[in-house]
C-alpha positions in Angstrom: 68.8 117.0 -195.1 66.5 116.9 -192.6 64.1 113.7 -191.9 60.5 114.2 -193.3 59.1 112.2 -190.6 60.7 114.1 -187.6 58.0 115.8 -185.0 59.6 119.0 -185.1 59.2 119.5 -189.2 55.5 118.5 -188.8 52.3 121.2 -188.4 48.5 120.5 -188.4 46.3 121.9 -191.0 42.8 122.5 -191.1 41.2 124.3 -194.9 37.5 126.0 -193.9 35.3 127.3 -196.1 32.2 129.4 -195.0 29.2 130.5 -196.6 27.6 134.1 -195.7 24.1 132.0 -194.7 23.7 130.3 -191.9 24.0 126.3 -192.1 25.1 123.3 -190.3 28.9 122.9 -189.4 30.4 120.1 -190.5 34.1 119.0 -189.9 35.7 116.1 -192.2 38.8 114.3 -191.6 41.3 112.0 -193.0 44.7 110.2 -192.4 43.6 109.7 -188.2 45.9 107.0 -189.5 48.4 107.4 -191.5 48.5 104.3 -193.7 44.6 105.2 -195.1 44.8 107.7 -197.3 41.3 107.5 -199.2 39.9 110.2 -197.0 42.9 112.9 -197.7 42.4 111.8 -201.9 38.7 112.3 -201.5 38.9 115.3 -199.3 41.5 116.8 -202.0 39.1 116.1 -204.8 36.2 118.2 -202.9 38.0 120.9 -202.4 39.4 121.4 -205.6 36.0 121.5 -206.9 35.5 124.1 -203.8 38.2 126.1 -205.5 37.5 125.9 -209.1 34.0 127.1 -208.6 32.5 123.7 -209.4 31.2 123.5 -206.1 30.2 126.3 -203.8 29.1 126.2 -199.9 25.5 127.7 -200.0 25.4 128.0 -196.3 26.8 126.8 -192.9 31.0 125.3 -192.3 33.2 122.7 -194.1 36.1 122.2 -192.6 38.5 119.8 -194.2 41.6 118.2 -192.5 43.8 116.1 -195.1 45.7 115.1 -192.8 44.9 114.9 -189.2 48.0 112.9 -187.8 50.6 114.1 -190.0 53.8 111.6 -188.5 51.6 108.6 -189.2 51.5 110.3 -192.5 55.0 110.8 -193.3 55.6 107.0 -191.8 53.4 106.0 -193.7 51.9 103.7 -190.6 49.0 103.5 -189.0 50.3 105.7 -185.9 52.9 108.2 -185.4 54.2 106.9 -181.9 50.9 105.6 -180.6 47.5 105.4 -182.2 45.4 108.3 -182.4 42.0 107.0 -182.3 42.2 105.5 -178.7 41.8 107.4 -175.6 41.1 110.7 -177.1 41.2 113.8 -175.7 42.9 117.2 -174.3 46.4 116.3 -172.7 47.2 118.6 -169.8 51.0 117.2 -170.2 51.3 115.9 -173.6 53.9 112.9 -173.5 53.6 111.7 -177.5 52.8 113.4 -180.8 49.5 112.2 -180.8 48.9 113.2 -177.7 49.8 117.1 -179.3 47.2 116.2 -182.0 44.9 116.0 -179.8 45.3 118.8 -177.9 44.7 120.7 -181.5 42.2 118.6 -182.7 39.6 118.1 -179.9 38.8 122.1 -179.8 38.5 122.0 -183.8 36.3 119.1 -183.3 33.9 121.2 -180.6 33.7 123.9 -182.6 31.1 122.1 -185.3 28.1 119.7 -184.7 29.2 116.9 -187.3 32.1 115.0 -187.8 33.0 112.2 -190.9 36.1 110.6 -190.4 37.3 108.7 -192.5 39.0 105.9 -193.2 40.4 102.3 -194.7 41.0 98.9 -193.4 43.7 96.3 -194.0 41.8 93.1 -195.4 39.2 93.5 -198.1 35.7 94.0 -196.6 33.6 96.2 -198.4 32.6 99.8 -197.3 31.1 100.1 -194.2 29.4 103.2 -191.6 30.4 102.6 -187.8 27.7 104.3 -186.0 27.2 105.3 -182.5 24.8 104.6 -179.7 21.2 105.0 -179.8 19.7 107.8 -177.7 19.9 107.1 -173.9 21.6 109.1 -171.0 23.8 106.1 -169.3 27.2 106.8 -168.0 29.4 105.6 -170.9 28.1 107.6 -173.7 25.3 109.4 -173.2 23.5 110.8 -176.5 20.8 112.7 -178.1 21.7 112.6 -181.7 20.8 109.1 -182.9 18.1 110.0 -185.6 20.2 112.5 -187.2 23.5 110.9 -187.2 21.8 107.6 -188.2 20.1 109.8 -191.4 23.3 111.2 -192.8 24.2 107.4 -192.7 22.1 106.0 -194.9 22.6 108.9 -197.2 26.5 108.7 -197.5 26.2 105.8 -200.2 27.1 102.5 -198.2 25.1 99.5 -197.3 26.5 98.0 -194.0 26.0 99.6 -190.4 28.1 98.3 -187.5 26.7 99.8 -183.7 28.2 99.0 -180.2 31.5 99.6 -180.5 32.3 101.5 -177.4 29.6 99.4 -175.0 31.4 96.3 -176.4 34.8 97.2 -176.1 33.9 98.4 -172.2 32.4 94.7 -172.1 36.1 93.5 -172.4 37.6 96.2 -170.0 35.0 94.7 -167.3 36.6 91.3 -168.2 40.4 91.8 -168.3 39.5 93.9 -164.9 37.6 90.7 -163.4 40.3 88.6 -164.7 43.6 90.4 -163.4 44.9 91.0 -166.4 45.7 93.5 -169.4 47.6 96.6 -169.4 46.8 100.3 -167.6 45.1 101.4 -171.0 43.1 98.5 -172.2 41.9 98.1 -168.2 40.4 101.8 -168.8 37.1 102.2 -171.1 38.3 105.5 -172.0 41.2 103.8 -174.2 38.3 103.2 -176.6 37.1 106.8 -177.1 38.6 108.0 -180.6 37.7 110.9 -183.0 33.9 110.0 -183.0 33.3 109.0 -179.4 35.0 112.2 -178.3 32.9 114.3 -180.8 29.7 112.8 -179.5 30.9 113.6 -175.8 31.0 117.3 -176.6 27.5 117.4 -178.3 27.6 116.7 -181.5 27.2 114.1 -183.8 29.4 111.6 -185.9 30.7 108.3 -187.5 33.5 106.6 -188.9 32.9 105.6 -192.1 35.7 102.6 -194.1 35.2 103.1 -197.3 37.5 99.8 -198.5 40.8 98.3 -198.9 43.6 100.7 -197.9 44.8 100.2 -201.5 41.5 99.5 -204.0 41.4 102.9 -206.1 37.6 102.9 -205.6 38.4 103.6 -201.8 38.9 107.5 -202.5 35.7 107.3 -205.1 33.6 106.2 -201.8 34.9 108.9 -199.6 34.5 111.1 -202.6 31.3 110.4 -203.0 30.3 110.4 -198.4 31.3 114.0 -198.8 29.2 115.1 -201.7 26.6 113.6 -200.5 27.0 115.1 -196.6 27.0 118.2 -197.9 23.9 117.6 -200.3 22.1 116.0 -196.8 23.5 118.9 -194.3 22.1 121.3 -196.7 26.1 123.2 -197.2 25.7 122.8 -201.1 22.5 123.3 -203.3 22.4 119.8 -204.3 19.5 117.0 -204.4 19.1 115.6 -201.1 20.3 112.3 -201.7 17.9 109.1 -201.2 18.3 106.7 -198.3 19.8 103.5 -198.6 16.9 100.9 -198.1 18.8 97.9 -198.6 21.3 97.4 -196.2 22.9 95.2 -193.7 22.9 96.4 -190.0 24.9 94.4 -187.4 25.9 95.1 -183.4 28.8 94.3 -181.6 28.2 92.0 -178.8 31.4 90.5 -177.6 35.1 90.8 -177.6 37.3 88.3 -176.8 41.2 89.0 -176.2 44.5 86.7 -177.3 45.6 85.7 -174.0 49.2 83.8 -175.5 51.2 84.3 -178.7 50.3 80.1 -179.7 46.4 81.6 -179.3 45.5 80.8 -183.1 42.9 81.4 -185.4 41.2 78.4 -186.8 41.6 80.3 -190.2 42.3 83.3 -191.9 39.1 85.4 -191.1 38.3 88.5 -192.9 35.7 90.7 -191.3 31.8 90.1 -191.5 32.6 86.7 -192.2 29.1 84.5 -191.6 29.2 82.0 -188.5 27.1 79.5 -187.4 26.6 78.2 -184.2 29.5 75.7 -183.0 31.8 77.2 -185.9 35.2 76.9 -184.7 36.9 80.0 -184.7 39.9 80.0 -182.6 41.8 77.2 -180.6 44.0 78.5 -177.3 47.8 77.5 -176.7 45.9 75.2 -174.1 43.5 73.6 -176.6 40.6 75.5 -175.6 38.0 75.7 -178.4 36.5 78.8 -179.1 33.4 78.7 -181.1 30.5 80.9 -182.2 28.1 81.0 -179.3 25.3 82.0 -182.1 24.9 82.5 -185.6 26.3 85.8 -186.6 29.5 87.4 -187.9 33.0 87.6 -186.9 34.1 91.2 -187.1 37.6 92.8 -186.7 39.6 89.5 -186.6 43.2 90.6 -185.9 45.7 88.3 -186.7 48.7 90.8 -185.1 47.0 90.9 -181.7 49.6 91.2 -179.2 48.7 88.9 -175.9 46.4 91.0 -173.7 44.6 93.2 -176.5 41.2 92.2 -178.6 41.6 89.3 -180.6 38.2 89.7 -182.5 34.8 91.1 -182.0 31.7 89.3 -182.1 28.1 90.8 -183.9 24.9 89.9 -184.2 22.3 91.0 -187.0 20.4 94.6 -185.5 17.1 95.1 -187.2 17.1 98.3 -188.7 19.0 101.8 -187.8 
């Protein structure tokens, strides 16, 4: 019998459905990693309402892909032999499966104007939109889609927005560089560009939305309920627009700081959007180096597996509005 998981027994799939009218193009995804399946169960449950004739595209694109990195999939693991949602883009000489997903997913990706991916994390920390920069035309990422991206997130039914990813993550390139140390990839800022910074670098507009606990059942009721209401906001279904969150909790990225040794270790067990105060202690070094909150503000992405070399945790600060 042959193995389920092998590359050669794997294809990609994308499901579109178009209206007659003109609309907006939207492109949804889920399983970038393989282990966080809420997006493919929420996707599946939209498009069986697409096919029953529950539902109905009035105008513009959906496209829907279950399952974007099918070998994480069938592992069952985050990644297939690397992980797909770092460095990002067209392969000339593809040297990994992901590196083949990519080279069929970046042109799907160019051919609409909005991407939801979505997605699940390990430890319990509530729903949450990752969003991207605001308007500007800088060398990192330049964009011109803030207000609308920034719209359709207060409209997919979650109440926490976390900015800065890529200029913080680029922030910790410029220090491993100074420093002499990391590996090629984490020296290079392109190593953070994943499914939403590349669709934002071809002209459209996106975000990575979390929608809970890779196993709480109300995961796939979240991403359910980001499509629906996508749709209703993109104007692709005849649907009440739905109303803007106004109570929410907006935070930015500000720092990363890396393990540097395996006997690096976290004061405690941190769970993302944990609240610091100033002096908290959040990490001792195998040297006894303290690291403490510089400010009050939040501890985000706390890694506990982070190999020697790679982000340790990120650092964020309250934003005042999106």
């Amino acid at each position: 019998m042959s193995d389920p998981c092998a590359r050669d027994n794997l294809h990609f799939k994308s499901i579109c459905f178009t209206s007659p009218a003109d609309g907006a193009r939207l492109i949804v995804t889920g399983a970038v990693h393989g282990n966080e399946t809420c997006g493919t169960k929420g996707i599946m449950r939209v498009m069986g309402e697409l096919d029953s004739g529950a539902l109905a595209i009035a105008r513009g694109r959906v496209t829907f892909v279950p399952v974007t990195n099918p070998l994480a999939y069938a592992k069952r693991e985050r990644s297939g032999e690397r992980n797909l949602n770092r460095n990002l883009g067209p392969v000339e000489n593809p040297a990994d499966f992901e590196d083949r997903v990519a080279n069929w997913l970046c042109p799907l990706l160019a051919q609409h104007e909005v991407l939801l991916d979505l997605h699940s994390t390990r430890a319990d920390a509530g729903p949450f939109a990752m969003l991207g920069p605001r308007d500007n035309a800088g060398p990192l990422e330049p964009y011109r889609h803030s207000a609308k991206e920034r719209g359709l997130a207060r409209a997919l039914g979650v109440g926490r927005f976390v900015e800065g990813w890529l200029a913080t993550y680029e922030k910790g390139v410029r220090r491993r560089v100074a420093e002499g140390r990391g590996s090629r990839l984490n020296t290079d800022p392109r190593y953070g560009v994943g499914t939403t910074e590349y669709m934002r670098s071809v002209g459209g507009c996106a975000m990575t939305l979390e929608c809970g606990q890779h196993e709480d059942p109300q995961s796939p009721e979240v991403a359910y309920r980001a499509i629906r209401n996508a749709l209703a906001f993109l104007g692709l279904v005849d649907a009440p627009v739905p109303a803007a969150v106004d109570r929410y909790v907006a935070l930015r990225l500000n720092d990363v700081i890396d393990r540097d040794h395996p006997d690096d270790r976290f004061a405690r067990e941190w769970r993302s959007f944990d609240r610091l105060a100033k002096g908290d202690l959040i990490a001792t070094r195998h040297d006894g180096t303290r690291l403490t909150a510089p400010e009050d503000g939040w501890i985000v992405f706390p890694d506990l597996e982070a190999q020697p070399g790679h982000e340790w945790y990120y650092l964020a600060a309250e934003s005042p509005s999106i």
